[in-house]
mmCIF file of the N, C-alpha and C atoms, coordinates in Angstrom:
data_MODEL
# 
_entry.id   MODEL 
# 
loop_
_atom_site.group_PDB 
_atom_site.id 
_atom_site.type_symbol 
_atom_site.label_atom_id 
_atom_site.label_alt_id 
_atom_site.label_comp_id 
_atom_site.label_asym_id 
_atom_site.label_entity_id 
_atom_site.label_seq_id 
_atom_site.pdbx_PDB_ins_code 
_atom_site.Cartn_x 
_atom_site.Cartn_y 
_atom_site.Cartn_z 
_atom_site.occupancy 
_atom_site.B_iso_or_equiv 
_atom_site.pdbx_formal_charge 
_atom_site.auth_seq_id 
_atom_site.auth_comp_id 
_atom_site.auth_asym_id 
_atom_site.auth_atom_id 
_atom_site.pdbx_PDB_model_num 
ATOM 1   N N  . UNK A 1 1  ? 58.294 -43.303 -69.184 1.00 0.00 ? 1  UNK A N  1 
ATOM 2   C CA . UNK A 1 1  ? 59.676 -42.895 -69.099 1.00 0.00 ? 1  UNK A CA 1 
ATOM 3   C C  . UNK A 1 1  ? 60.440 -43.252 -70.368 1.00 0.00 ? 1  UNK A C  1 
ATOM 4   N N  . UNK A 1 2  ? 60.080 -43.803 -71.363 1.00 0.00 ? 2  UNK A N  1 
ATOM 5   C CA . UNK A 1 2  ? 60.579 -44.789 -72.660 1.00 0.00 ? 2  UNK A CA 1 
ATOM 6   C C  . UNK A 1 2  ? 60.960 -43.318 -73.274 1.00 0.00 ? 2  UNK A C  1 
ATOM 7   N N  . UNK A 1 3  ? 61.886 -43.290 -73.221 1.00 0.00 ? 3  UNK A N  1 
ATOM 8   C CA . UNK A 1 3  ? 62.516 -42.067 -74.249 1.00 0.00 ? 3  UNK A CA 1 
ATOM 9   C C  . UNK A 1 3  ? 63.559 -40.509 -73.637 1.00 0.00 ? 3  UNK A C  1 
ATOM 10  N N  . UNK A 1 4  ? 62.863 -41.053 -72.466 1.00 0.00 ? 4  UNK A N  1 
ATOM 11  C CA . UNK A 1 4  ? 63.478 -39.798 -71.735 1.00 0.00 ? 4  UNK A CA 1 
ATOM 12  C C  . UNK A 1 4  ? 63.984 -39.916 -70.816 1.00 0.00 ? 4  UNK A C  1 
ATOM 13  N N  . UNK A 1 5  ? 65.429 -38.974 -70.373 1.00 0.00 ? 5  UNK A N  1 
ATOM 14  C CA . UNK A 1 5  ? 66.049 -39.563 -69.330 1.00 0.00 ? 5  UNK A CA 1 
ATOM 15  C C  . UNK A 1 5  ? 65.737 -38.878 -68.302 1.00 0.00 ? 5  UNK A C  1 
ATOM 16  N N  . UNK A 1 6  ? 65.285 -37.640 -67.545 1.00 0.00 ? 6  UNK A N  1 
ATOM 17  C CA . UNK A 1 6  ? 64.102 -37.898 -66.711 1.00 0.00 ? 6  UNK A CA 1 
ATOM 18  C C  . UNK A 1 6  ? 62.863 -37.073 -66.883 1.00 0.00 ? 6  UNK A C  1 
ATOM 19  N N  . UNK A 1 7  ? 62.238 -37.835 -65.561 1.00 0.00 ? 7  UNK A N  1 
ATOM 20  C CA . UNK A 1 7  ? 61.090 -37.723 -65.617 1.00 0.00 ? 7  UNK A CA 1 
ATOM 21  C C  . UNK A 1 7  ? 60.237 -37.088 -63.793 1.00 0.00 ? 7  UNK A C  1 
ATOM 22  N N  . UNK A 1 8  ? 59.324 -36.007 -64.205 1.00 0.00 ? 8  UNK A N  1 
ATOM 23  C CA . UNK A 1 8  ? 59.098 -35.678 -62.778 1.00 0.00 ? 8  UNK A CA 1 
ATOM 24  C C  . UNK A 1 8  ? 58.121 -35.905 -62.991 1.00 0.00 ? 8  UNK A C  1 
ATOM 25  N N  . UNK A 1 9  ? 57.230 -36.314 -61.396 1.00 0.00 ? 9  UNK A N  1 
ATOM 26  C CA . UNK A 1 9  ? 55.692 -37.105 -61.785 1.00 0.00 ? 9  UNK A CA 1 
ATOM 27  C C  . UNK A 1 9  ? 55.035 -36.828 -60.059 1.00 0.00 ? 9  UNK A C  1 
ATOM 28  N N  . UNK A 1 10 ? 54.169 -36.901 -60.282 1.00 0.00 ? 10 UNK A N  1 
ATOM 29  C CA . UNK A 1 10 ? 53.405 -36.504 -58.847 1.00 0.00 ? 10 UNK A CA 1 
ATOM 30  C C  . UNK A 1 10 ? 52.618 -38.420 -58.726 1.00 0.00 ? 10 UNK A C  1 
ATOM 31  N N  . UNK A 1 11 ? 52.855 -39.059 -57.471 1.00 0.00 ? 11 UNK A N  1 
ATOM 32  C CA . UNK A 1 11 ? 52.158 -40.030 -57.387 1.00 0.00 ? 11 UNK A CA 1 
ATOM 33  C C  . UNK A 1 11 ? 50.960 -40.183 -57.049 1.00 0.00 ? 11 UNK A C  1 
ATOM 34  N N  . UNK A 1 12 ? 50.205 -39.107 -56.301 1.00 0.00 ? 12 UNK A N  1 
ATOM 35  C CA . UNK A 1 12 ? 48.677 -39.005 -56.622 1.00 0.00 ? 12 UNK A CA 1 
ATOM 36  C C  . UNK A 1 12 ? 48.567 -37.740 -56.833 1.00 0.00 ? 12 UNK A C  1 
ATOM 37  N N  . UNK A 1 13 ? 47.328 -37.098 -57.231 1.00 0.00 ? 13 UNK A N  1 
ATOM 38  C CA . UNK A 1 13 ? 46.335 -36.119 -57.280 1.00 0.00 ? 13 UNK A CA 1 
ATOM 39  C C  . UNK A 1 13 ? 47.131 -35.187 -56.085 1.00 0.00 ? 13 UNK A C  1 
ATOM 40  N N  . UNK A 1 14 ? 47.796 -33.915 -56.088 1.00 0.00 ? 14 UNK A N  1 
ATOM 41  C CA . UNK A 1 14 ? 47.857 -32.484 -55.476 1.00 0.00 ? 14 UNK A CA 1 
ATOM 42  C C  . UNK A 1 14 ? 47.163 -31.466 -56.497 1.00 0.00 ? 14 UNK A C  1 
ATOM 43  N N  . UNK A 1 15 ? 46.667 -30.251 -55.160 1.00 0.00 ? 15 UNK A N  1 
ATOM 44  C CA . UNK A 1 15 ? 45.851 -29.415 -55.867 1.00 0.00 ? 15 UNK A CA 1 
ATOM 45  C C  . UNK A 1 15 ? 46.755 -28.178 -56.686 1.00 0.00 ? 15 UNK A C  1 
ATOM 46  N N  . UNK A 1 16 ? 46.054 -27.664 -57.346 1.00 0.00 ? 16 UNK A N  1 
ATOM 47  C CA . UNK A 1 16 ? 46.761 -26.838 -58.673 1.00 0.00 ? 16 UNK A CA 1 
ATOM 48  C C  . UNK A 1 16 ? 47.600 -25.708 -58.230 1.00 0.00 ? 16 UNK A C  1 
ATOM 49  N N  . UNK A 1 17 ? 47.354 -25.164 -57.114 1.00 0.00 ? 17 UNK A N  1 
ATOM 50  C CA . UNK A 1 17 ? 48.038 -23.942 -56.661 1.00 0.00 ? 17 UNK A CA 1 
ATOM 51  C C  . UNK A 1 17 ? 49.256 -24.788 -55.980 1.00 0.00 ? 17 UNK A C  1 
ATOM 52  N N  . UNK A 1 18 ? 49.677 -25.594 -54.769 1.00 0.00 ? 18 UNK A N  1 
ATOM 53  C CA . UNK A 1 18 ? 50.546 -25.946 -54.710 1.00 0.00 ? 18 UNK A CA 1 
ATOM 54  C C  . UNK A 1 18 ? 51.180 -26.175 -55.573 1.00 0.00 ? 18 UNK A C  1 
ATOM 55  N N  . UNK A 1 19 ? 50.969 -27.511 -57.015 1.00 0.00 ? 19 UNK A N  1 
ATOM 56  C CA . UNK A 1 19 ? 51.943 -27.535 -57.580 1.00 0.00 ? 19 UNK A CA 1 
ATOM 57  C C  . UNK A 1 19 ? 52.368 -26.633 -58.658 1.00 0.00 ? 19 UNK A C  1 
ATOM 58  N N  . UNK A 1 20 ? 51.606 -25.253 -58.843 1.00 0.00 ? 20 UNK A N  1 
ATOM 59  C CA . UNK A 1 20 ? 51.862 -24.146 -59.827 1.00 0.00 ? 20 UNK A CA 1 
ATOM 60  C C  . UNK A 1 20 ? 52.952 -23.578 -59.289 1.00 0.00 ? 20 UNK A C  1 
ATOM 61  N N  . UNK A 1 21 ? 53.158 -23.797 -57.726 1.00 0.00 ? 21 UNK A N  1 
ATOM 62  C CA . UNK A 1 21 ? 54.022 -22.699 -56.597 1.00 0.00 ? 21 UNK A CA 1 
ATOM 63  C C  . UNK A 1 21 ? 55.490 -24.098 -56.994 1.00 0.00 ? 21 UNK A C  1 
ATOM 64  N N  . UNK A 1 22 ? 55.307 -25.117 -56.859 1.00 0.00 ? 22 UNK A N  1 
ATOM 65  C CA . UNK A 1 22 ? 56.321 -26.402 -57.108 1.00 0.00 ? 22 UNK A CA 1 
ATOM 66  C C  . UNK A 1 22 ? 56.743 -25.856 -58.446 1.00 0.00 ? 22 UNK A C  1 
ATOM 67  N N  . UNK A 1 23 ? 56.166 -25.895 -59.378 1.00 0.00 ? 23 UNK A N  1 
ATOM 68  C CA . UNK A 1 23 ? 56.924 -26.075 -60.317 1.00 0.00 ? 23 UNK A CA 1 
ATOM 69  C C  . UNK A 1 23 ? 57.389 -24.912 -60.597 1.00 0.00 ? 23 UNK A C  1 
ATOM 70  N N  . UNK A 1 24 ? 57.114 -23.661 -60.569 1.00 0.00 ? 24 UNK A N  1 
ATOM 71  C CA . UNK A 1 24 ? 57.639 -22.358 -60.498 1.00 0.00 ? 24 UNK A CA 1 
ATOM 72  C C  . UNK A 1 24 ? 59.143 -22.273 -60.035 1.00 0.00 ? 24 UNK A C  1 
ATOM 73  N N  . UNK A 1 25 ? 58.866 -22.997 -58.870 1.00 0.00 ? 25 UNK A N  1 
ATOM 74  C CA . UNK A 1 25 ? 60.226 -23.034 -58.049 1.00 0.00 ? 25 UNK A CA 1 
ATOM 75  C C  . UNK A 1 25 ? 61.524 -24.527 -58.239 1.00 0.00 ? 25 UNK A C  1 
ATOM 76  N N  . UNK A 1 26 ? 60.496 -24.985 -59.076 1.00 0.00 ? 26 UNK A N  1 
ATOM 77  C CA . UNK A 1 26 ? 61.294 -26.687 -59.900 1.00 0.00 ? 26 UNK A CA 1 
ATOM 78  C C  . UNK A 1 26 ? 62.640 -25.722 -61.322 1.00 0.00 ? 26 UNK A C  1 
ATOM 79  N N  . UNK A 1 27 ? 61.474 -24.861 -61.639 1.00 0.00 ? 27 UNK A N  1 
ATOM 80  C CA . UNK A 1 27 ? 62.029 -24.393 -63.239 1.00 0.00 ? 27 UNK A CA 1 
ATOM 81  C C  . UNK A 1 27 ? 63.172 -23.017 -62.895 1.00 0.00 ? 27 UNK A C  1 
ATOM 82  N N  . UNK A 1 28 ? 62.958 -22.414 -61.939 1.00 0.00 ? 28 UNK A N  1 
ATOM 83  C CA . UNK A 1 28 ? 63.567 -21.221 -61.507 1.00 0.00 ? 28 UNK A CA 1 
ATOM 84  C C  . UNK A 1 28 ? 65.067 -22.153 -61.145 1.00 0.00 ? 28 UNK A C  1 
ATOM 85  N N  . UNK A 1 29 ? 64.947 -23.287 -60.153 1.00 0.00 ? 29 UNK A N  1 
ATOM 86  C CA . UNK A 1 29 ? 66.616 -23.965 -60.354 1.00 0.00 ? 29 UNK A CA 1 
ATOM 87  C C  . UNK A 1 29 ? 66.900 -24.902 -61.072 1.00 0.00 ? 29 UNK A C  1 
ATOM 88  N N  . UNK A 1 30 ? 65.852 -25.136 -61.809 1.00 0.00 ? 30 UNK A N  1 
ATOM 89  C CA . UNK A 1 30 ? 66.390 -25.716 -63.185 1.00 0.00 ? 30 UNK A CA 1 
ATOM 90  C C  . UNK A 1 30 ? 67.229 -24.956 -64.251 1.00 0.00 ? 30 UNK A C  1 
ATOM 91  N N  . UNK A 1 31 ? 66.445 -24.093 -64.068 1.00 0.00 ? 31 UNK A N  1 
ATOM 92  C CA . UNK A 1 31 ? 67.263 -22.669 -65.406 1.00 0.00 ? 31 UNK A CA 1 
ATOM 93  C C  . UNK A 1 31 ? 68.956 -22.484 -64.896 1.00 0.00 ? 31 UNK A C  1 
ATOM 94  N N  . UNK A 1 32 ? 69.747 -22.206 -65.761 1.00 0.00 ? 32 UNK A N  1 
ATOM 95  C CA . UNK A 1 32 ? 70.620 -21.414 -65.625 1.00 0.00 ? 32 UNK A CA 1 
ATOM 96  C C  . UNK A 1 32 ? 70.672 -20.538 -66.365 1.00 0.00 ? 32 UNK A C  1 
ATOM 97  N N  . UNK A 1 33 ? 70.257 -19.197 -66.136 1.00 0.00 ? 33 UNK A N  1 
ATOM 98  C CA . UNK A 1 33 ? 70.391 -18.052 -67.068 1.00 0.00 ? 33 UNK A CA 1 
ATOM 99  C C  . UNK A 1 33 ? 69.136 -18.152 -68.130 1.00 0.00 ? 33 UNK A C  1 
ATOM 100 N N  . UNK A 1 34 ? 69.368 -18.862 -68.984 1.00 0.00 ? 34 UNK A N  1 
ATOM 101 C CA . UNK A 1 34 ? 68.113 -18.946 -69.988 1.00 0.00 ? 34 UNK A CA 1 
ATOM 102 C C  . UNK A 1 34 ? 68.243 -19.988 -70.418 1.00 0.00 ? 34 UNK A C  1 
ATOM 103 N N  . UNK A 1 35 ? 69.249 -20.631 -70.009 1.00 0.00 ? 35 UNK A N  1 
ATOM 104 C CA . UNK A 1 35 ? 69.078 -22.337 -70.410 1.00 0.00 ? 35 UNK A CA 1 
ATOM 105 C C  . UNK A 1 35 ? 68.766 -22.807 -69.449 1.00 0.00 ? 35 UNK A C  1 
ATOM 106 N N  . UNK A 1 36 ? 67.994 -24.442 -69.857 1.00 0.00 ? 36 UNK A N  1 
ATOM 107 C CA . UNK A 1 36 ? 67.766 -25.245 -68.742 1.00 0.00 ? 36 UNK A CA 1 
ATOM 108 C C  . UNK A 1 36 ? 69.157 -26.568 -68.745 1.00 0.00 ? 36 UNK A C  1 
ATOM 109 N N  . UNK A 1 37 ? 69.597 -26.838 -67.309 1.00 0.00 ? 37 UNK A N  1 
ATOM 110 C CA . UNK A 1 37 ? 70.113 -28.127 -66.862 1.00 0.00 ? 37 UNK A CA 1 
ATOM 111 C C  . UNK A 1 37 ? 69.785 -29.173 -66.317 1.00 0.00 ? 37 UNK A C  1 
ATOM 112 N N  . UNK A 1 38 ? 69.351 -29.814 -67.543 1.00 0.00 ? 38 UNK A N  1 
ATOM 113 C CA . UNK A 1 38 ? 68.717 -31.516 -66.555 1.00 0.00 ? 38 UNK A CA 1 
ATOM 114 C C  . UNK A 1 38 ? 69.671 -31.682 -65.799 1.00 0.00 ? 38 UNK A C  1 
ATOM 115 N N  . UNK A 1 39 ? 70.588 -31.722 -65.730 1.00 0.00 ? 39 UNK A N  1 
ATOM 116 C CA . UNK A 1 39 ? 71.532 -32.442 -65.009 1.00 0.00 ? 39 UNK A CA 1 
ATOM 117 C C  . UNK A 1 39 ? 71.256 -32.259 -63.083 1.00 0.00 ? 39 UNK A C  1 
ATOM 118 N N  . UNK A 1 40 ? 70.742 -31.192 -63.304 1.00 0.00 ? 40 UNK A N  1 
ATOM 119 C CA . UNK A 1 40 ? 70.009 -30.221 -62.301 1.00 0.00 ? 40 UNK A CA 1 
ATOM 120 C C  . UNK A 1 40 ? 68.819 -30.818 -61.680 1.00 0.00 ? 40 UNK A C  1 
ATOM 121 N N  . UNK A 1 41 ? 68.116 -32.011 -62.445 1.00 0.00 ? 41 UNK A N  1 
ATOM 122 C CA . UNK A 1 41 ? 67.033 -32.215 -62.157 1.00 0.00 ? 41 UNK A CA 1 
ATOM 123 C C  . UNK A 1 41 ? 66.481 -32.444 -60.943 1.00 0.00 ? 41 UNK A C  1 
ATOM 124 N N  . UNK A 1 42 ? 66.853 -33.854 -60.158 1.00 0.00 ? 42 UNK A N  1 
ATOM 125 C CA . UNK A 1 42 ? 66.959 -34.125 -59.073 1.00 0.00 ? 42 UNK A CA 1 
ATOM 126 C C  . UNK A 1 42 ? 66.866 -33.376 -57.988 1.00 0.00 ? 42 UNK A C  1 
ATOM 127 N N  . UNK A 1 43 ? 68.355 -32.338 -57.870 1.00 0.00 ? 43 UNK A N  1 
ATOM 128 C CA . UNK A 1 43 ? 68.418 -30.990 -56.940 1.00 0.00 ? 43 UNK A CA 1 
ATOM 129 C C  . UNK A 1 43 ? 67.521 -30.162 -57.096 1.00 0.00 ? 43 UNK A C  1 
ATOM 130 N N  . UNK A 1 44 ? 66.803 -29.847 -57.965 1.00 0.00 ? 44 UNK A N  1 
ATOM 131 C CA . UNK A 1 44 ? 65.884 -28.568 -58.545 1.00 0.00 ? 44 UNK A CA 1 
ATOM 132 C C  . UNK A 1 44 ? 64.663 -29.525 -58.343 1.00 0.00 ? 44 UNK A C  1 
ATOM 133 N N  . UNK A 1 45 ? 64.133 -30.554 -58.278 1.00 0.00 ? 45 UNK A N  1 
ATOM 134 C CA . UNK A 1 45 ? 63.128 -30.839 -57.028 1.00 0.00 ? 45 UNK A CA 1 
ATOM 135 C C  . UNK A 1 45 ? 62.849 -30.951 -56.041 1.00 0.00 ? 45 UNK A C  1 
ATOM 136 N N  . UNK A 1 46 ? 64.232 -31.636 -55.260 1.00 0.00 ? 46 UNK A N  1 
ATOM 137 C CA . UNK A 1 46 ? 64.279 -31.461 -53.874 1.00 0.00 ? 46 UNK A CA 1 
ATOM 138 C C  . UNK A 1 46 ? 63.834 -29.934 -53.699 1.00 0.00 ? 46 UNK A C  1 
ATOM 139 N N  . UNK A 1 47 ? 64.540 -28.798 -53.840 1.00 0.00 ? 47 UNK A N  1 
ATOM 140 C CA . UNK A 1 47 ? 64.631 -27.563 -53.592 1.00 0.00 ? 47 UNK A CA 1 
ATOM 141 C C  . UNK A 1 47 ? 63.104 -27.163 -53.701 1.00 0.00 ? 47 UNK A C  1 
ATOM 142 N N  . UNK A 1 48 ? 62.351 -27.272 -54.700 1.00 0.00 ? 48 UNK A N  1 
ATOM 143 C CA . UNK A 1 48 ? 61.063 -27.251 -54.512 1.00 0.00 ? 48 UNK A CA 1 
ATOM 144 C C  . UNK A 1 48 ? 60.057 -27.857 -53.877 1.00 0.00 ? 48 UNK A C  1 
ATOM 145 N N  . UNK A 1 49 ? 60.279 -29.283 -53.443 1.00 0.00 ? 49 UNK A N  1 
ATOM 146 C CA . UNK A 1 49 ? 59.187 -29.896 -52.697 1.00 0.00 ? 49 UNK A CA 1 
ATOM 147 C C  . UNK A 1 49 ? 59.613 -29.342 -51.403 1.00 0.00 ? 49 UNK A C  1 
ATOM 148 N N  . UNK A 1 50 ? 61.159 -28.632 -51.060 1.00 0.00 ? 50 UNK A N  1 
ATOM 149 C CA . UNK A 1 50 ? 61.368 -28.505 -49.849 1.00 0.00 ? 50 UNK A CA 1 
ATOM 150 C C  . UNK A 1 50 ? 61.006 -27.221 -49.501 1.00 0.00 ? 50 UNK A C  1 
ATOM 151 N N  . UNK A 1 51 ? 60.978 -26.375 -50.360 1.00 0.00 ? 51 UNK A N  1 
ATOM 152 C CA . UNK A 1 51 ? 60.031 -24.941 -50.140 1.00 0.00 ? 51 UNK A CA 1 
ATOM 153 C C  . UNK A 1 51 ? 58.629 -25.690 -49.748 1.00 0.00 ? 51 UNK A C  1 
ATOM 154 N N  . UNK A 1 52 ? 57.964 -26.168 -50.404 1.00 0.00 ? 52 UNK A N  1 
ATOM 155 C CA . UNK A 1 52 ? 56.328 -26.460 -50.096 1.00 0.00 ? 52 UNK A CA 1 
ATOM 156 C C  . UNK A 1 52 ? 56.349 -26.825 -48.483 1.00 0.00 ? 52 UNK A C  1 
ATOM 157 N N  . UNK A 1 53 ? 57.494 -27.990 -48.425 1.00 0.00 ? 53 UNK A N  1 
ATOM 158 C CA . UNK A 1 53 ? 57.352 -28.796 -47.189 1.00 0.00 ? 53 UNK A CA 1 
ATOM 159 C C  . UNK A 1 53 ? 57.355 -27.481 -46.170 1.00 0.00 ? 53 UNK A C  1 
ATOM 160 N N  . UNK A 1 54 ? 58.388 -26.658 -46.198 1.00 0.00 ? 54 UNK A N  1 
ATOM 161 C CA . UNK A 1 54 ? 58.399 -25.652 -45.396 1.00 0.00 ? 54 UNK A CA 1 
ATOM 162 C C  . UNK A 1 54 ? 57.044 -25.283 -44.870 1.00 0.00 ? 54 UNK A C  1 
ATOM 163 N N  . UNK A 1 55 ? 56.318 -24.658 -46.133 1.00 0.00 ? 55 UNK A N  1 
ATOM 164 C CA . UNK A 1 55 ? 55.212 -23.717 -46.072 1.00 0.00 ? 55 UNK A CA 1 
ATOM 165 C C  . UNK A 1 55 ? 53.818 -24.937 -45.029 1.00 0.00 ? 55 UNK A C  1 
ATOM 166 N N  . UNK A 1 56 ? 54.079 -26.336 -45.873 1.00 0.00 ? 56 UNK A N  1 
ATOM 167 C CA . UNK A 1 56 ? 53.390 -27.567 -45.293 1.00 0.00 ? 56 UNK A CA 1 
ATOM 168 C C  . UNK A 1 56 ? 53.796 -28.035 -44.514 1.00 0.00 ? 56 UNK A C  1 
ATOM 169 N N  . UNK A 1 57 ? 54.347 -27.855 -43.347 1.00 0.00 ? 57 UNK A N  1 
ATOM 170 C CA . UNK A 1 57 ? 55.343 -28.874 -42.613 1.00 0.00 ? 57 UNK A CA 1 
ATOM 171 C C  . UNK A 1 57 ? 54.549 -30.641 -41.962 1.00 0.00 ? 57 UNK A C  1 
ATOM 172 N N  . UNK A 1 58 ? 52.911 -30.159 -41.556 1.00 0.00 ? 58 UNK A N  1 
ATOM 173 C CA . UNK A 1 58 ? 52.451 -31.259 -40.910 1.00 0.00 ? 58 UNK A CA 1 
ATOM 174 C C  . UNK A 1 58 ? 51.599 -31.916 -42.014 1.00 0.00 ? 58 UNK A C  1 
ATOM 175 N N  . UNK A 1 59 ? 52.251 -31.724 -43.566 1.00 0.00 ? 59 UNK A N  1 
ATOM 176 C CA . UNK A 1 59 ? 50.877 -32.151 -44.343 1.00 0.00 ? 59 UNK A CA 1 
ATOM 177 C C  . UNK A 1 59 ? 51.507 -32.635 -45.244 1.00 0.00 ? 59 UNK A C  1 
ATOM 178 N N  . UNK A 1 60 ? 52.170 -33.974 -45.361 1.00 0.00 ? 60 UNK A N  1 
ATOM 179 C CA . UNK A 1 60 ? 53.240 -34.687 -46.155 1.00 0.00 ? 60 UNK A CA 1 
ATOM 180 C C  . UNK A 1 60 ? 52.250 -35.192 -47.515 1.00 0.00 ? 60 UNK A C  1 
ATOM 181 N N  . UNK A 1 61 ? 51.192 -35.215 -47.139 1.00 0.00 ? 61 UNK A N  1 
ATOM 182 C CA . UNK A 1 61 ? 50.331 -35.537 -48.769 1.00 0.00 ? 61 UNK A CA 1 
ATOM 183 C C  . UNK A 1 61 ? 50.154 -34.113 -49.637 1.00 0.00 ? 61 UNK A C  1 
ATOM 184 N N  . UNK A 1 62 ? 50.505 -33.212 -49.225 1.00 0.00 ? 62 UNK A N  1 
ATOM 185 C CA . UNK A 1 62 ? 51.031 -31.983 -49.895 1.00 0.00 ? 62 UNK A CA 1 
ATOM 186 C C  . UNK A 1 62 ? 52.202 -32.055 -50.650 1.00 0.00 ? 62 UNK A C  1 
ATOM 187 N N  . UNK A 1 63 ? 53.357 -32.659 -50.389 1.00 0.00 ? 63 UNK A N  1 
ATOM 188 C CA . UNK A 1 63 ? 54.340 -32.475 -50.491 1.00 0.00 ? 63 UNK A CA 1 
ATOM 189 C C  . UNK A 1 63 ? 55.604 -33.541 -50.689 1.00 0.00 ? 63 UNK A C  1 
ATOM 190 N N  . UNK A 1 64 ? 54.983 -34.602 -50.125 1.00 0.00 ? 64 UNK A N  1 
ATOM 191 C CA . UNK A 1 64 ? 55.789 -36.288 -50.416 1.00 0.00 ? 64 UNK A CA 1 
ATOM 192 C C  . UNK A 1 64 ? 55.613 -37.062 -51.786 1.00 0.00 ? 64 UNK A C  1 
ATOM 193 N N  . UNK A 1 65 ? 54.350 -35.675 -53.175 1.00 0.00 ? 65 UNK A N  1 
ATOM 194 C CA . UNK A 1 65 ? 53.443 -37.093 -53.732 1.00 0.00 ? 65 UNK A CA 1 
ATOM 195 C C  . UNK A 1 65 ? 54.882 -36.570 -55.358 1.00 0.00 ? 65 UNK A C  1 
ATOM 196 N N  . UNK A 1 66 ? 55.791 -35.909 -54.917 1.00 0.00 ? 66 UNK A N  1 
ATOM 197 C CA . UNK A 1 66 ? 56.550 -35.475 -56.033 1.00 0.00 ? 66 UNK A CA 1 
ATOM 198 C C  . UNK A 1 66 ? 57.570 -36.789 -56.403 1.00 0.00 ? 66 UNK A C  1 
ATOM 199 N N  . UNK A 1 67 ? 57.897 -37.190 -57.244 1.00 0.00 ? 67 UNK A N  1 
ATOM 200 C CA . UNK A 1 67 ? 59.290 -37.990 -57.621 1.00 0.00 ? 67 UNK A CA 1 
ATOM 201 C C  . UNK A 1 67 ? 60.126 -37.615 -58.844 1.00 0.00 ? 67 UNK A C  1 
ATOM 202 N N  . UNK A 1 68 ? 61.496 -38.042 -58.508 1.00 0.00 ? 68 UNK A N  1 
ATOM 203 C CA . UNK A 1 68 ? 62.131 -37.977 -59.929 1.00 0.00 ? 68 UNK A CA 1 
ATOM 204 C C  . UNK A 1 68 ? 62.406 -39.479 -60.033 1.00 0.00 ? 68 UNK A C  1 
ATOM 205 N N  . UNK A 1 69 ? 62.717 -39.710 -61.877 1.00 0.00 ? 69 UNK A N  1 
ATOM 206 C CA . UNK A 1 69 ? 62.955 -40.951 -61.854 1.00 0.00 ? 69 UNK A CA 1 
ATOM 207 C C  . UNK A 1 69 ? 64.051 -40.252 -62.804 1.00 0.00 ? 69 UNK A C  1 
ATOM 208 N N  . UNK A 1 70 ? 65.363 -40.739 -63.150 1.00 0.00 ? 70 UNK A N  1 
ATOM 209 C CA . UNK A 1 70 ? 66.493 -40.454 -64.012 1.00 0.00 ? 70 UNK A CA 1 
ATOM 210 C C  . UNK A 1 70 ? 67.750 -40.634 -63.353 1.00 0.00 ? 70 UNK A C  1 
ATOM 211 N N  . UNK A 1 71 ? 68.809 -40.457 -63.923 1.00 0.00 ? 71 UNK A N  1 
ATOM 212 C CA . UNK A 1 71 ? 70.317 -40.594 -63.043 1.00 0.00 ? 71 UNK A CA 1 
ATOM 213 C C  . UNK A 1 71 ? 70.337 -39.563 -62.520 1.00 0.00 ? 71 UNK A C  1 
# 
């Protein structure tokens, strides 16, 4: 985290298609228009781990292993 104010990180091992579908949907509300807003960060993960959770509802190691660390 030494340098940057945040940071998104998966705490173990998820497989590649979930988090290709996560982060797709991390960067789509991250963007505004053609810029990106960290400021956004936080919200624009929730919003994505909470699509997955949807799709995962009984499979929280799908979907719990996301974090942000930043203000």
């Amino acid at each position: 985290m030494a340098g940057f104010l945040h940071v998104v990180a998966a705490l173990w091992p998820i497989g590649d298609t979930v988090t290709a579908s996560l982060t797709t949907t991390f960067y789509e509300r991250l963007a505004a228009g053609d810029e990106i807003d960290a400021s956004r960060t936080a919200a624009a993960l929730h919003a994505a781990v909470d699509e997955v959770r949807k799709r995962f509802p009984r499979r929280p190691s799908v979907w719990a292993a996301y974090a942000h660390f930043g203000p």
